[in-house]
C-alpha positions in Angstrom: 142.8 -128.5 -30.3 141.7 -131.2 -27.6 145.1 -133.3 -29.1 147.2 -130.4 -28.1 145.4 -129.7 -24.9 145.5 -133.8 -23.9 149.4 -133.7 -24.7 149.9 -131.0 -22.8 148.6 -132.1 -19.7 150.4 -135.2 -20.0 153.6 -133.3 -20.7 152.8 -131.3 -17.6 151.6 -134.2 -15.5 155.0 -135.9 -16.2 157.0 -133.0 -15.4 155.2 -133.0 -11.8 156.3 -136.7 -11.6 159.4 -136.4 -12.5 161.3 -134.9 -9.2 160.0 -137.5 -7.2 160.9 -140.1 -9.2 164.6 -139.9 -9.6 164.7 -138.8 -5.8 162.5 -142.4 -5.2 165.6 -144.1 -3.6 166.4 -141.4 -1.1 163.5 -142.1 1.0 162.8 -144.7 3.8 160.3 -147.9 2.5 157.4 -146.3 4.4 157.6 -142.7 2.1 158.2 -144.8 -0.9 155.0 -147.1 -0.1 153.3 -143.4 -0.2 155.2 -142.1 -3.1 154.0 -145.0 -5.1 150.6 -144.5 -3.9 150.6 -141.1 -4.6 152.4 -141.0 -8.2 150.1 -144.5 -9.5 147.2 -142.4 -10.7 149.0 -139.7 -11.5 151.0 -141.4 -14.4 147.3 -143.6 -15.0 145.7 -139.8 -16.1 148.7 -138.9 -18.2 148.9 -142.2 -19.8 145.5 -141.8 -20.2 146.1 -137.9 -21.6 148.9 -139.1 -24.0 146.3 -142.2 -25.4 143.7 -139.9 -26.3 145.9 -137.1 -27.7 147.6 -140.1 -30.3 144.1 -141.2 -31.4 140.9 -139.5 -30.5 138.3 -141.1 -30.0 139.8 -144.6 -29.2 138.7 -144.2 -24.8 135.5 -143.6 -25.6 135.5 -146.4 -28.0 137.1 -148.8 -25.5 134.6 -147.6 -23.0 131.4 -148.6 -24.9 133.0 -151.9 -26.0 133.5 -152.7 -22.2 129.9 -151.6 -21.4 128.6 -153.3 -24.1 130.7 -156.4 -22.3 128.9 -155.7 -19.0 125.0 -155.3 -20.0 
């Protein structure tokens, strides 16, 4: 069930994303600066959604390999 949920979100995250990317050249430098500030972490959670719905398990094992990197 959390594969389903994960690729859903993603789905749903990229479907938020989407109008603002193909209207990204309509806009002045300034709102773009913003858009891309705005849409960066959005797209970071959904690639982050679609990662975990391919192969659970495979963040949290990244994130202890970093940690154990760290300490």
């Amino acid at each position: 069930m959390p594969r389903v949920v994960n690729a859903a979100l993603a789905v749903f995250l990229l479907c938020c994303v989407y109008p603002i990317v193909t209207t990204f050249s309509d806009h002045s430098r300034l709102v773009q600066a913003y858009l891309v500030l705005a849409v960066l972490p959005v797209l970071l959670v959904a690639g982050l959604c679609l990662a975990s719905a391919l192969r659970p398990g495979s963040l949290g094992r990244a994130a202890r390999r970093a940690r154990a990197r760290r300490g």
